[in-house]
Phi, psi and omega in degrees: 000150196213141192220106181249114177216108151099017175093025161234164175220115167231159154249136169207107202100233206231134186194203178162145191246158163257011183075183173138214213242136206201149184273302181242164181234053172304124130238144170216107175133259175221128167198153196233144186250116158284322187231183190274158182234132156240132177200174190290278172252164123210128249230075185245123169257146170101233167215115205235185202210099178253122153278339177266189171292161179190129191254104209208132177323283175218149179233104168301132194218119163234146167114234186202141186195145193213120197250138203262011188219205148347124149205153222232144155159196188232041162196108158266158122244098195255112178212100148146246153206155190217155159218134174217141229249354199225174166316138154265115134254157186179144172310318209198130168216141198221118202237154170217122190089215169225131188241126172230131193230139204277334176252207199271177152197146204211116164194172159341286185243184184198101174222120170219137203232088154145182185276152185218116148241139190225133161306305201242260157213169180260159130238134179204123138335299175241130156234145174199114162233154181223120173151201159284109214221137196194111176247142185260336186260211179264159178259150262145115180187174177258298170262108165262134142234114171235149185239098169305139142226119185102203167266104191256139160227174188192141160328252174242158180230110175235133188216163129303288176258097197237125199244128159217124195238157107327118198273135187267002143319294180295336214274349189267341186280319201284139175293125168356314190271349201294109163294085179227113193240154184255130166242119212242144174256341148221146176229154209177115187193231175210307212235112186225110203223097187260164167218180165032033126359055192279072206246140143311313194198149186227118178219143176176193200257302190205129183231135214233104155268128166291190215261184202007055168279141165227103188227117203285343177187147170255112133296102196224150172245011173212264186263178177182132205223185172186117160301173193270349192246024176244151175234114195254112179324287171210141220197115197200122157335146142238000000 
């Protein structure tokens, strides 16, 4: 069923739009959006299927949803699974669950609790994810922290401050032999504190490699610090 009244659009059961320009966007059940949306909210339970591009104050997710083009706004919030096949730019984006994303995303913040894949790259003034995370380009930030799980990969990592920890949540759930590494092909910042760690090159002003880091060379221009349970290749001033 479908209801436009007053700048609003809801579905509720099974329905579909050709879009358009709206204060709010409720599906609640199964719906599909055809065509682009500019709106206030939008607001998806269920399941629901946006095709065109979309421009939205905030955007909400319960369920499962899958969006085919763009998308814009200051607030995502996503708990369940989602896809979206185009560019995210946005302020503040909060992932729950598992999110794939076919392009780039750009955004303030960045905080995901749950599985992540980006095709292409991230930029975020602040990130922090902890779970399963697979970027194919590069990540970009003022603040990275991230707490691996499982087998994580990434392009490249360039920062101010770049943090990769063992979460000691997960780490109290996981059976022992469970293997959880971030694996990087460069990493490159000024504040740099790594753990569990699989790099070619690391380069940045001060650097403290942790335990189970497997890393082929270090570059550092101030500090440079290494456990005893890291295996550092080569390691040399600039």
């Amino acid at each position: 069923m479908e209801r436009v009244k007053k700048g609003h659009l809801v579905i509720n059961g099974i329905g579909s739009s050709n879009g358009g320009s709206f204060e709010d966007v409720l599906v609640n059940g199964v719906g599909t959006i055809n065509g682009n949306i500019e709106c206030e909210h939008l607001e998806s339970s269920g399941k629901g299927h946006f095709k065109g591009n979309i421009v939205s104050e905030s955007i909400k997710v319960n369920g499962t949803a899958s969006f085919g083009g763009a998308i814009s706004g200051e607030e995502i919030d996503i708990e369940g699974s989602v896809k979206i096949k185009k560019n995210v730019q946005v302020h503040l984006l909060k992932v729950s669950g598992n999110s794939t994303f076919g392009e780039s995303v750009r955004g303030e913040s960045i905080n995901i609790e749950g599985r992540i894949s980006i095709t292409e790259n991230c930029d975020a003034e602040q990130f922090h994810a902890r779970g399963p995370i697979k970027i194919g380009g590069e990540l970009n930030g003022e603040s990275i922290l991230i707490e691996p799980y499982g087998n994580c990969s990434i392009g490249e990592i360039g920062g101010q401050s770049i943090s990769v920890k063992q979460s000691a949540r997960l780490s109290h759930w996981l059976k022992p032999f469970f293997t959880n590494t971030l694996s990087v092909n460069s990493i490159e910042g000024d504040e740099i504190e790594l753990e569990s760690t699989i790099a070619k090159m690391v380069r940045g002003k001060n650097i403290k490699i942790g335990k189970k880091c497997e890393i082929d060379l270090v570059e550092y221009s101030d500090t440079f610090e290494v456990d005893n349970d890291a295996d550092v290749k080569e390691y040399r001033k600039v």
